[in-house]
N, C-alpha and C positions, 0 to 999 in steps of 0.2 A: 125728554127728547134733547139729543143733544144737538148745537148750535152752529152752523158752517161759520166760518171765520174766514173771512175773508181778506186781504191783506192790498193796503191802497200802496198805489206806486206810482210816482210822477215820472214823467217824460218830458225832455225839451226838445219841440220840432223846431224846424225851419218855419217861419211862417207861411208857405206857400202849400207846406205837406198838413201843416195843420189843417186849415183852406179844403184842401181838396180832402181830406180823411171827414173832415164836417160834411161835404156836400156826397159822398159816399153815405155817411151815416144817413141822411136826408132819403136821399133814392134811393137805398136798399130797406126805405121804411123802418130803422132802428129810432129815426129820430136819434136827438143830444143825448137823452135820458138813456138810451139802450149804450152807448159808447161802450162800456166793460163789455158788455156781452159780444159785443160785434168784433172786440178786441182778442175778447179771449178765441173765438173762434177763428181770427187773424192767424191769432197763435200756432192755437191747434194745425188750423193748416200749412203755416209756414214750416215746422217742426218735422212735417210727414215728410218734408221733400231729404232725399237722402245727402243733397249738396246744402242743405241751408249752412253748415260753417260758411261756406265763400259766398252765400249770396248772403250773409252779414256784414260781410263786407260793406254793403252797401250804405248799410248803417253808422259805418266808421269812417267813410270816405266824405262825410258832410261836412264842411266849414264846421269849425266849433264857435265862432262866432256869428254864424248861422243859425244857433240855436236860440233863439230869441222867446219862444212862445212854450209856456209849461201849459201840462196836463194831466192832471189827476183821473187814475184809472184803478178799479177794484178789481181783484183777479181771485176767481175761486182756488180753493187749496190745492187743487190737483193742476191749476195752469201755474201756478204759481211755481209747482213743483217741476214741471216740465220746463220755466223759463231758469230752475236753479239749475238742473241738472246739465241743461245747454248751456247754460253758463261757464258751467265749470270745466266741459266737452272745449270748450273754445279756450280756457285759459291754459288747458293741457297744452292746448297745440301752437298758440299765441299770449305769452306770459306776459310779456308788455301791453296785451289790449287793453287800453281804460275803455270804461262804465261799460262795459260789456254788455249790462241787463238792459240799460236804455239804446242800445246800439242792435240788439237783437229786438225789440218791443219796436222800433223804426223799422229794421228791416223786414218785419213781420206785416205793419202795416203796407210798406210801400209795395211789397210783395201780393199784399191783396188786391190793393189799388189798380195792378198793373193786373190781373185778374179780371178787375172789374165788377167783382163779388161784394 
């Protein structure tokens, strides 16, 4: 049987998004423990929307010295795959964008938050 692989990725939030993405994880019952999984499904749904380049934006427009609090997140192969692909969607169109992948994994999250999912 062969073995999913999974592949860890760190984020640095704002403290305040960290904060509020914990007390999400809490009430939508994921608990700390479920984080990946709440995440990747963050993903998954930010990814559907056909404007998510410009609402990544949102991701890029945070202080970088804002970014105070890391976050270790597991993401299955096939989110993983989806956060390369939009990566590389975004570097086509904006070639100066740094960390792209942690800038999309924010605005995935904040995206949800604002949901309330």
């Amino acid at each position: 049987m062969q073995e999913k692989k999974t592949k860890k990725v760190t984020v640095r939030f704002p403290k305040r998004l960290k904060s509020e993405m914990q007390n999400a994880l809490v009430k939508s019952g994921y608990g700390l423990r479920g984080k990946s999984k709440w995440l990747a499904e963050a993903i998954q749904l930010f990814f559907k929307q056909s404007n998510f380049v410009e609402l990544a934006e949102q991701g890029i427009d945070i202080n970088q010295a804002e970014l105070t609090e890391v976050e270790a997140f597991y993401l299955d192969p096939a989110t993983s795959e989806i956060v390369k692909t939009a990566s590389i969607d975004i570097r086509k169109k904006h070639p100066l964008f740094e960390g792209v992948q942690s800038a999309l994994i924010r605005s995935a999250v904040i995206y949800r938050l604002m949901l309330g999912k």
